[in-house]
N, C-alpha and C positions, 0 to 999 in steps of 0.2 A: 284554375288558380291554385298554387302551390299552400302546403298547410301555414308557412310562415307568413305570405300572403295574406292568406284568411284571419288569422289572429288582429295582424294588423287593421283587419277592413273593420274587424267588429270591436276594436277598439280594447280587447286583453292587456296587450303593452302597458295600453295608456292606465287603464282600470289599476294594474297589477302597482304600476310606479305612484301612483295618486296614494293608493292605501297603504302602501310603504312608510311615505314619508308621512301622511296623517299618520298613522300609528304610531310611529314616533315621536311625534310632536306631543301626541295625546298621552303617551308613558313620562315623557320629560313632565307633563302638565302634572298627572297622575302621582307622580316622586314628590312634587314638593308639597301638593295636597296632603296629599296621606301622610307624609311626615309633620306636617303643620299639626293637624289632627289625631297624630299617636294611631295612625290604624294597625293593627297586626299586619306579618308581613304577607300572611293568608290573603289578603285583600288582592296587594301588589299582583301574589303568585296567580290567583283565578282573573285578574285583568291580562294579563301577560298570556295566560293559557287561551283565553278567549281570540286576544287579538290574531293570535297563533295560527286558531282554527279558521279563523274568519275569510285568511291569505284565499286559501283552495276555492272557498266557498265563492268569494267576490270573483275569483277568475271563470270559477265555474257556471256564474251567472251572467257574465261577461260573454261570454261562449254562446251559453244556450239561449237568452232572451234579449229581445233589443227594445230600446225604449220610441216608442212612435208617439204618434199628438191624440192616437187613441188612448195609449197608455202603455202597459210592460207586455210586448205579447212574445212568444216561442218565437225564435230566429226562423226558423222552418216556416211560419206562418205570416212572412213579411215579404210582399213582392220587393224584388230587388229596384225594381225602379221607384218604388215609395220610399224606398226606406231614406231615414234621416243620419244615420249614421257618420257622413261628414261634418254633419253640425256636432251632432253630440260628442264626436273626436274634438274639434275646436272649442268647444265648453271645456270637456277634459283639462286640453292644453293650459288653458286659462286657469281651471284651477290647482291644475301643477305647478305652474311658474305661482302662485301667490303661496302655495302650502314651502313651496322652496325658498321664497322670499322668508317666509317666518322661519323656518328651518335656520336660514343663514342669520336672522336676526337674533336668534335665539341663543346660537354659537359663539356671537359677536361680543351679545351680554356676557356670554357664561365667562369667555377668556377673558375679557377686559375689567368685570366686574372682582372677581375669584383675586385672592391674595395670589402675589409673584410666587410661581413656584421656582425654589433652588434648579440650575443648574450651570452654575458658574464652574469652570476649574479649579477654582482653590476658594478652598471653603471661605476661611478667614477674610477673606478680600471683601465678601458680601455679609457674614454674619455679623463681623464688627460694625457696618452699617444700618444692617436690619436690628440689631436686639434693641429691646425694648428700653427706653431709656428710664433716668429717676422720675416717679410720679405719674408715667404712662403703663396704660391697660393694652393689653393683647386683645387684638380684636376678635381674639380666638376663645373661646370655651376650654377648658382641660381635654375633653374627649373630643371635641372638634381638632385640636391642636395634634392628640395624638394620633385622630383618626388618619391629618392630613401627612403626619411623617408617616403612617404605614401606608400609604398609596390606599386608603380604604374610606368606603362610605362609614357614615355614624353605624357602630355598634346596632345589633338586633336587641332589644329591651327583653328577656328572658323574665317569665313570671316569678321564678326561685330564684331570686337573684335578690340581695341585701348588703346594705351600709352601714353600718352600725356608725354613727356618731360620736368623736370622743365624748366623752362622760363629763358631767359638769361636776366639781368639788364645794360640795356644802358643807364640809367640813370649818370647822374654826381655826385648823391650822393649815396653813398653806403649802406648811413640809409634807402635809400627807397630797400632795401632787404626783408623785412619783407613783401610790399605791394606788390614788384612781386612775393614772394610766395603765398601770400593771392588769389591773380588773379591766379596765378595756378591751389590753393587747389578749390576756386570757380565753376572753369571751370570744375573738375571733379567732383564737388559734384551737379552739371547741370546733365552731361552725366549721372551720374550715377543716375538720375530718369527715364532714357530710358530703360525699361526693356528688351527689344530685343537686347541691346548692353551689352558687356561685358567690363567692365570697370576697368584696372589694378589703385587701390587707389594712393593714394598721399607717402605714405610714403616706398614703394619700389620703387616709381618714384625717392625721393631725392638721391637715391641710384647713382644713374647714375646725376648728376649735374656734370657738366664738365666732361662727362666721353672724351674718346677717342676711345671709341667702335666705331664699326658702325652701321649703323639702322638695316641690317639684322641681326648684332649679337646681339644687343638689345631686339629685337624682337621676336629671333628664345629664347635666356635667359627669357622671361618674356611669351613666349608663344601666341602673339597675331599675327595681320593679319598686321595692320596699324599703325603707327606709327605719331605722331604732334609734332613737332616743334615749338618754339613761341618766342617771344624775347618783352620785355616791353619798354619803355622809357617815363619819365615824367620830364616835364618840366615846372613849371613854374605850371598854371590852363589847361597846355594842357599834352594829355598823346596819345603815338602812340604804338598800337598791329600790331606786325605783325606774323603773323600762316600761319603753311602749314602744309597738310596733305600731306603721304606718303606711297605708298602703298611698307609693308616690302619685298615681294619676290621680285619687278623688281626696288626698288628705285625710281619707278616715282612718278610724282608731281600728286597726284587727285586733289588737289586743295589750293588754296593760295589767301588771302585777308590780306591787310593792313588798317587800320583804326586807322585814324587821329580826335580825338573828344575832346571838353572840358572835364573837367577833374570833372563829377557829378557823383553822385552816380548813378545816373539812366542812363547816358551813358555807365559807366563799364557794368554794366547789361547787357543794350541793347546790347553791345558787345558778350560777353556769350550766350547770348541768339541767336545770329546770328550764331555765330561757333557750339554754339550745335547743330542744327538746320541744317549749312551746312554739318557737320559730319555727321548725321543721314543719309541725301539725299545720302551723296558719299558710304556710306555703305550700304542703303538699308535699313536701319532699318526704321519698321515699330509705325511711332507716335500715341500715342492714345490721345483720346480732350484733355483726365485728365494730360498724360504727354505735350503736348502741352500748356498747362493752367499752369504747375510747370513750366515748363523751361522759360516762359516769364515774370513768379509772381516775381516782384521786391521787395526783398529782406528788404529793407532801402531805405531811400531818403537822408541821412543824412550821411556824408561824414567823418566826425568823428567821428560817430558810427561803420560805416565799418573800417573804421582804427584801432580801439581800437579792435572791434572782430578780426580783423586779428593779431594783436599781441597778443591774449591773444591765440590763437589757437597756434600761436609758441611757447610759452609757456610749453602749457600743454601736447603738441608732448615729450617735455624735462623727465616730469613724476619725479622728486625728488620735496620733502616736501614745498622746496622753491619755483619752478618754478607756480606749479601750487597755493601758494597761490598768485602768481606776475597773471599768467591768469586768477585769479578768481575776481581780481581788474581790470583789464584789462576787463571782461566781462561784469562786475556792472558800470563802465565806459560804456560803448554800451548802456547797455539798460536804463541808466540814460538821455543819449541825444535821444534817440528814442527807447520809452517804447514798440513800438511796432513792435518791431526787434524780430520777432517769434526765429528763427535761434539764437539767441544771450541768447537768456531765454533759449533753449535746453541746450548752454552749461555751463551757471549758472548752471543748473540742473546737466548737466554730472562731472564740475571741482568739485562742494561740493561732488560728489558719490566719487569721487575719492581722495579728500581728509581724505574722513571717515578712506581710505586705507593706505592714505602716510604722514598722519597725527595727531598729540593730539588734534585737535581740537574737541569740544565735541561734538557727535555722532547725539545727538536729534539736537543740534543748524543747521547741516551741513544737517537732514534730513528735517529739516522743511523751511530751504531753499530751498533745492531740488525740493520737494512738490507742493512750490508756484510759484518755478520758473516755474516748466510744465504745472500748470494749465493756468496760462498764456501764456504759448504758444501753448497749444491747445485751447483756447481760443481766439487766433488772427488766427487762421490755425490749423483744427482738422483733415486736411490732412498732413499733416507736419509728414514723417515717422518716422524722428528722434525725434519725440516727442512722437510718442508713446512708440519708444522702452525706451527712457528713463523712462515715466511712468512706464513699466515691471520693470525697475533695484529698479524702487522706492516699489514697492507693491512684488516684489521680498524679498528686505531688511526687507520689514514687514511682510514678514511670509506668505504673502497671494499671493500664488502657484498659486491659481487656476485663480486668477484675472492676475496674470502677466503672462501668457503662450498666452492668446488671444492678448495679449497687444504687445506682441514680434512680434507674428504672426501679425497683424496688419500691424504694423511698418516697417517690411521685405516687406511684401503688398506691399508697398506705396512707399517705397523706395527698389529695390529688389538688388541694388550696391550697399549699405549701409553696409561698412564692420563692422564697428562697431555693428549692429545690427546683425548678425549673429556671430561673436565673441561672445559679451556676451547671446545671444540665447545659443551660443553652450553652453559656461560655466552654464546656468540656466539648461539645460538641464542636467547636467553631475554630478547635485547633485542628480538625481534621479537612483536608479541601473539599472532601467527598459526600462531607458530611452538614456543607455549611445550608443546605436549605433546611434539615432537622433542627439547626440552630437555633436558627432565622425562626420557627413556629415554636419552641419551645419558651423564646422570650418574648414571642407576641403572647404567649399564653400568661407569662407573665407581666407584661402590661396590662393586660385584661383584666387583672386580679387584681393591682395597684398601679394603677394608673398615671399617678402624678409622683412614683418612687422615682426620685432622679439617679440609684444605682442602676436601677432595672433599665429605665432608660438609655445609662450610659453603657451596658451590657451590649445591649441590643444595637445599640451605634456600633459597638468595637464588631459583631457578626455582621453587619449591614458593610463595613470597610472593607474586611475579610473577602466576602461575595462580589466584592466592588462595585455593589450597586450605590455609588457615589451621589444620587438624587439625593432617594430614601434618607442616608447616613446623613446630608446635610440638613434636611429639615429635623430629625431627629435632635441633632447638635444645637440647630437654630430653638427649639422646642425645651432643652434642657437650659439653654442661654435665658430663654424667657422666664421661666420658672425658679428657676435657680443660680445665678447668675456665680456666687459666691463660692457654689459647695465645689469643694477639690477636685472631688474626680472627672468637675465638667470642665474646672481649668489646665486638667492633666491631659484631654481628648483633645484640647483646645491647643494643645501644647506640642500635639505632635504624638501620642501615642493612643494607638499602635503605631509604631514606626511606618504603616506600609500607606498610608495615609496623606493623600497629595497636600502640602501644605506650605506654602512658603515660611522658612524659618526666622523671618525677621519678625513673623506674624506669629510665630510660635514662641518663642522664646519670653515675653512679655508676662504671659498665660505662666509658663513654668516659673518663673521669677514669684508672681502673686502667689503661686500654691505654694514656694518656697517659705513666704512670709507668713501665710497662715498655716501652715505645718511645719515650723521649723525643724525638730527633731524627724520628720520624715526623710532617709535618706534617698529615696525613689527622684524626685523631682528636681534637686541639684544633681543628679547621675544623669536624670536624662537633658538636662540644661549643661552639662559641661559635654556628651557626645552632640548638642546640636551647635558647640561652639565649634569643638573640633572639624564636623562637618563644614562648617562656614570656612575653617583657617584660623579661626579666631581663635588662637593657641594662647595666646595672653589673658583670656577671657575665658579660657576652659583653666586654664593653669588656679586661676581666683578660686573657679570652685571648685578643682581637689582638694584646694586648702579646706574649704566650707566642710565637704565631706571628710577628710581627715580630722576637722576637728570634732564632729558626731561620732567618728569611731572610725581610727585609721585601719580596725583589721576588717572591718568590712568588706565585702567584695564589690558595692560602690563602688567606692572609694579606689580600690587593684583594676577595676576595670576602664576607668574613666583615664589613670595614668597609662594602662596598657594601650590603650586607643591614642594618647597622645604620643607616646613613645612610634605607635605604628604612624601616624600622621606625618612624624619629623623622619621617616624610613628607618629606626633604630628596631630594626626588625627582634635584634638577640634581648635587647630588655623589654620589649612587647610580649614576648614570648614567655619571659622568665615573669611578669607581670601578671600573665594571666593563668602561667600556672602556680600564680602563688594565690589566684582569687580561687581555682580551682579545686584546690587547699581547704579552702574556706569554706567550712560547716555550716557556714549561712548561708552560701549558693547553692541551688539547686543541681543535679547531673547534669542539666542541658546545656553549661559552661563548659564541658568537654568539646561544642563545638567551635567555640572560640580557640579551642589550644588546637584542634584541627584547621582554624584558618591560620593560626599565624606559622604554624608548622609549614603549611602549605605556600605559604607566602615564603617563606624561606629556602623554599624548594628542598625542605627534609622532609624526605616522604616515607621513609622507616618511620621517623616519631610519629606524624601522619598517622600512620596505620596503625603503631601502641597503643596512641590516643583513640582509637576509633573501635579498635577491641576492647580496649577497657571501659568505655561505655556501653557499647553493646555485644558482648560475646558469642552472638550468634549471628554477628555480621553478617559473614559469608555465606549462611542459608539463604538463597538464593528466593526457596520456595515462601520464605517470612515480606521480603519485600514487599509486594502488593498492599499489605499490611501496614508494613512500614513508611513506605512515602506518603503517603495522604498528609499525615502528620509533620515530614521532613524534608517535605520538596528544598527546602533553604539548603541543607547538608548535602542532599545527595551525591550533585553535581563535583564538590569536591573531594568527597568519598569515590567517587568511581573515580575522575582524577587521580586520587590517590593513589587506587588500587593498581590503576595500569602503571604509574612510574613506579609503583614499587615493587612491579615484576607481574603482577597477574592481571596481562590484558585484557583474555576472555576474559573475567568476571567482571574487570571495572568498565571493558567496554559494553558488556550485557546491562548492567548496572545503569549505565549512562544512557542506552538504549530505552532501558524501561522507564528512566525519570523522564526522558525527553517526551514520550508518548503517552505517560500521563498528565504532561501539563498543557499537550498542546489538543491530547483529545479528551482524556477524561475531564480535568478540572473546565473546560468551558461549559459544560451543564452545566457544572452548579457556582461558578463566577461569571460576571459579566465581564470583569476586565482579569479574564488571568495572563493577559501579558506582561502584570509586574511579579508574575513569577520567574526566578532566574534561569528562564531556559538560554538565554543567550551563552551563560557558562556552559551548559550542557552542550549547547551546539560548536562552541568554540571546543571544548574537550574532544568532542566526535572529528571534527576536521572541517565542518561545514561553516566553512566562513562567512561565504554568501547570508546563510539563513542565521549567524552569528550576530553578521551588522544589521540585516533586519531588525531586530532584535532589540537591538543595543538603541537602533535611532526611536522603535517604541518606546522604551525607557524614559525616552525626554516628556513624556507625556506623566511619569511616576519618579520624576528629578528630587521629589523634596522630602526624602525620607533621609531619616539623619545618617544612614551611610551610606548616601550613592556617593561619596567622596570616592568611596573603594572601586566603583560600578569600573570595569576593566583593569583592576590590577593584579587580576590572578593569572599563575603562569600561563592558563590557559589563552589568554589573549595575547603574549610575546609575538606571535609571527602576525599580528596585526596592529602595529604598534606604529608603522607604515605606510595602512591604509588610508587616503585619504576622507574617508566616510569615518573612522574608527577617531582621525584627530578631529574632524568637524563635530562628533559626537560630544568625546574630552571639553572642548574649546566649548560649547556652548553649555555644557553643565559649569564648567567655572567661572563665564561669563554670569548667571546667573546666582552663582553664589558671592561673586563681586559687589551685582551690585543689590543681594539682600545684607552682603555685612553692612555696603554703603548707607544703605535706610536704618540699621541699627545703628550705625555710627551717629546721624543727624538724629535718633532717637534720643541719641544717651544726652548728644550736645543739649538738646528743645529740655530736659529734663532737670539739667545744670543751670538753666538761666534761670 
């Protein structure tokens, strides 16, 4: 009898398949026990390792012993004519098919029972169905909700992990709100230089301000071990803290102190500086000098400096045009009474970055603030992490890559709680193709740290687009929808930006109009509402809101760009051009409008200016050896850059050029995106001569149609000798079909709106 044979007679197979599928039944069983019951995940790991060993053992028992009516004797010791072994094969059988009937039942629950997970084609078509209406509950938890946009099981509960609770105001005056938020935000911006502690930020804390929760459901929502308590009151030059830690699984007290002190700057501190401290002890977590040396370094001595920082920080939490120019007086205030309020020069630095964004104010004025304000605070404290990473955002904005990646890294260093600095790490990261999985864990790192932050959230969307993992991104979006339905930045994602983002524009455009209203002096949201009219044709309808934008500020580059876009829509290529080199002009745009005067250059088929343009941004262009370097960041450019370079006399290099973007988008970037076919390699292919693999290309596209310029998608010279093709107009003809008929549904929008 052959050895496969034998296995079968002594019934291995069947043994081997039975314990299979038990042991998985019995781990599915195992998961929701142990999480029912808060077991450490030590439990899970030694079930898991056990069943592991088990595998060999039951085959090996299989093998060597067989089961008779005596009992379990050696195989060796069983006449073959006695033996039972075809019944105990048919028992087997039987209880295979029942362990596989539960198997199947089990799968049946899980998908049927489990909330819809996204995967529609266009986001908006199902979130505006799914969000959560007025006076309806998410059936989701905060960390349930986030767990399920990261594709992840609930969070591991970490023993050093702490929430500190906004502060309750026993104060008599209600103006002093501002200052027990400040001693709040304080107190976790302490902890969170403990690098062995995990520290949930401030602004999923506000989340629970008078909740009614309890601390274990708090806890078990936000994912942590522990839980703080605190209550303020000021009176007079005197102010009394009183905190208590709380350990969340049994509700007992680890520790509790009241402290009764004048009312200085350097006793709030000292304060802080004791609770960090006793926190650290009741948890364990281990101090090092350098964090020892941060959580005692007082801050300010100056009593009206900490005030003015503390309101200018509620401020800029706010994030509309208005607020943060109110926090940015409010912080120039601080460091005018006490020039040497390191902390307070970071957020000079951080309100003007963020002004560049939510603002007309002009771009170099807001950056050379920025500037002066870090170098001064690394100057008073060149340990200060949030001053590094603000340096990154600055040397970031000017193009220089390479100087702000250590700058990031630094910062995160020095401050490893520092959500902000891993948020914008992520986003710095996420402008690189190469780079978008570093992203992608840099703002999970930041979710994990604040959880219910709908920036952080919306960050992590924009890298989740990027990567084209289009699920993830939609639950993420659907997650910010629930939570936050109001705040800008979710009606700005909702709107269509990032641009590269499948979305139908009749669904977009609603979303930008709202954040129009509630930010009116933002010029960002009618810029991008007049290029998604353009994209539609809706040239009457984009013309409205240049006006909008002309009247916030016609020298804007808004404003130069949004008419430049109209002018190229209506073919007036020569005032398209002279449009955007007058946004180009503009001190309030950034370098990377040069590549706008490179398209429309391009489009004009002047490819000397082309190439002006394209040295004057980058001067070391045609170092060949920098490229590798350079594409990750510029796959959009490339393709018209090497274009450029051959009509304008240097084939080799535009065609090597052209060669290298092509090969990094069709082999490097698929690591690390799942759909990098809305990268423009079509131009690239059409540039090189390969038509075939051009209209390939162009018919994927239809699958990434809704980004506000595929109007443009084949009008560069490089697709002329395919203008022809039948596949090339079947392409044309159904991206304009479908911009038909989303103006059509905006049309019946505007009418349903008028009645």
């Amino acid at each position: 009898m052959s050895f496969f044979a034998e296995l079968k007679r002594r019934n291995v197979f069947r043994v081997g398949i039975a314990y299979v599928v038990g042991a998985w039944l019995l781990i599915q069983v195992a998961d929701i026990v142990f999480e029912t019951i808060g077991s450490p995940p030590l439990v899970m790991q030694t079930l898991l390792a056990v069943l592991a060993i088990g595998l060999p053992v039951a085959l090996f028992f299989a093998w060597a012993f067989e089961l008779t009516p005596e009992g379990v004797k050696r195989e060796k010791e069983v006449d073959r004519s006695q033996s039972i072994a075809p019944q105990t094969g048919k028992k087997l059988n039987n209880t295979i098919l029942v362990l596989m009937a539960l198997a199947i039942g089990y799968l049946l629950f899980d998908k049927f029972s489990a909330p819809t997970q996204p995967g529609s084609d266009h986001f908006s078509q199902q979130s505006s169905s799914q969000t959560t209406g007025p006076g309806e509950k998410s059936a989701l938890t905060p960390v349930e909700a986030i767990a399920q946009a990261s594709n992840k099981e609930k969070p591991t509960i970490h023993r050093q992990s702490i929430a500190v609770l906004p502060f309750d105001n026993r104060s008599d005056q209600k103006s002093d709100e501002y200052f027990v938020e400040g001693m709040h935000d304080d107190l976790l911006t302490n902890l969170a230089r403990i690098g062995s502690l995990k520290v949930i930020s401030r602004t999923s804390m506000t989340r629970y301000k008078d909740t009614e929760k309890s601390i274990p459901e708090i806890a078990t929502e936000l994912g942590v071990a522990t839980i703080m308590e605190g209550a303020v009151q000021r009176s007079g030059n005197q102010v009394r803290i009183n905190v208590q830690l709380i350990d969340a699984q049994t509700d007992e007290h680890l520790w509790a102190e009241i402290f009764d002190r004048e009312l200085t700057a350097n006793n709030l501190f000292a304060i802080q500086s004791e609770i960090s401290e006793a926190i650290a002890k009741a948890l364990q977590a281990t101090l090092s000098p350098a964090e020892q040396k941060r959580i005692n370094q007082l801050p300010t001595e100056n009593l009206a400096a900490y005030n003015a920082f503390l309101r200018g920080r509620q401020f800029m939490a706010r994030r509309s045009s208005q607020d943060l120019q109110s926090a940015r007086r409010e912080f120039e205030r601080a460091v005018e009474l006490d020039s040497g309020y390191a902390l307070a020069w970071v957020a000079v630095a951080d309100v003007n970055m963020l002004l560049s964004q939510y603002s007309t104010i002009d771009h170099g004025e807001l950056m050379a603030r920025q500037e002066s304000a870090v170098e001064k605070a690394l100057a008073i404290d060149d340990e200060l992490g949030e001053a590094h990473v603000a340096l990154a955002n600055i040397r970031n904005n000017q193009g220089l890559t390479e100087e702000a990646d250590p700058a990031f890294r630094r910062g995160i260093e020095l401050s490893p709680n520092y959500v902000a600095g891993h948020q914008w790490y992520g986003s710095f990261l996420s402008q690189a193709v190469d780079r978008l999985d570093e992203a992608v864990r840099q703002l999970d790192k930041a979710v994990e740290l604040d959880p219910l932050s709908s920036i952080v959230q919306a960050n992590r969307y924009d890298a989740l687009v990027r990567q084209g993992d289009f699920e993830r991104a939609e639950a993420q979006i659907r997650q910010l929808q629930r939570t936050d339905p109001d705040f800008v930045p979710t009606l700005l994602r909702l709107g269509g930006f990032p641009t590269d983002r499948r979305l139908p524009l009749d669904k977009a455009i609603p979303n930008l109009r709202k954040a129009r209203d509630l930010d009116p002096g933002n010029p960002l949201y009618p810029w991008l509402e007049g290029r998604a009219y353009i994209s539609l044709g809706d040239l009457d309808a984009a013309t409205t809101i240049l006006r909008h934008l002309e009247d916030i500020n016609r020298d804007h580059w808004s404003a130069m760009v949004v008419a430049s876009l109209l002018a190229l829509r209506t073919n007036d290529l020569a005032s398209a051009h002279e449009l955007a080199l007058r946004a180009a002009g503009s001190p309030s745009y950034a370098l990377n409008f040069n590549k706008d005067l490179i398209d429309t250059a391009v489009l004009q088929r002047d490819y000397q200016r082309a190439l002006g343009y394209l040295k004057e941004a980058w001067p070391d262009w045609q170092d060949a050896s920098r490229w590798a370097q350079w594409l990750p960041r510029n796959t959009g450019l490339a393709c018209n850059a090497g274009w450029t370079l051959m009509q304008a006399g240097d084939e080799t290099l535009g065609r090597a050029l052209l060669e290298q973007a092509r090969d990094f988008m069709l082999n490097t970037a698929p690591r690390h995106m799942k759909r990098p076919g809305r990268l423009p390699v079509s131009d690239c292919l059409a540039a090189l001569g390969d038509r075939a693999g051009a209209l390939d290309q162009l018919e994927a596209t239809l699958e990434f149609d809704y980004s506000f310029d595929s109007w443009q998608t084949g009008l560069g010279p490089m697709f002329d000798e395919l203008h022809d093709e039948p596949r090339f107009v079947a392409v044309m003809g159904e991206l304009e079909k479908r911009r038909n008929e989303q103006r059509a549904n905006l049309d019946r929008m505007r009418a349903e709106d008028r009645r």
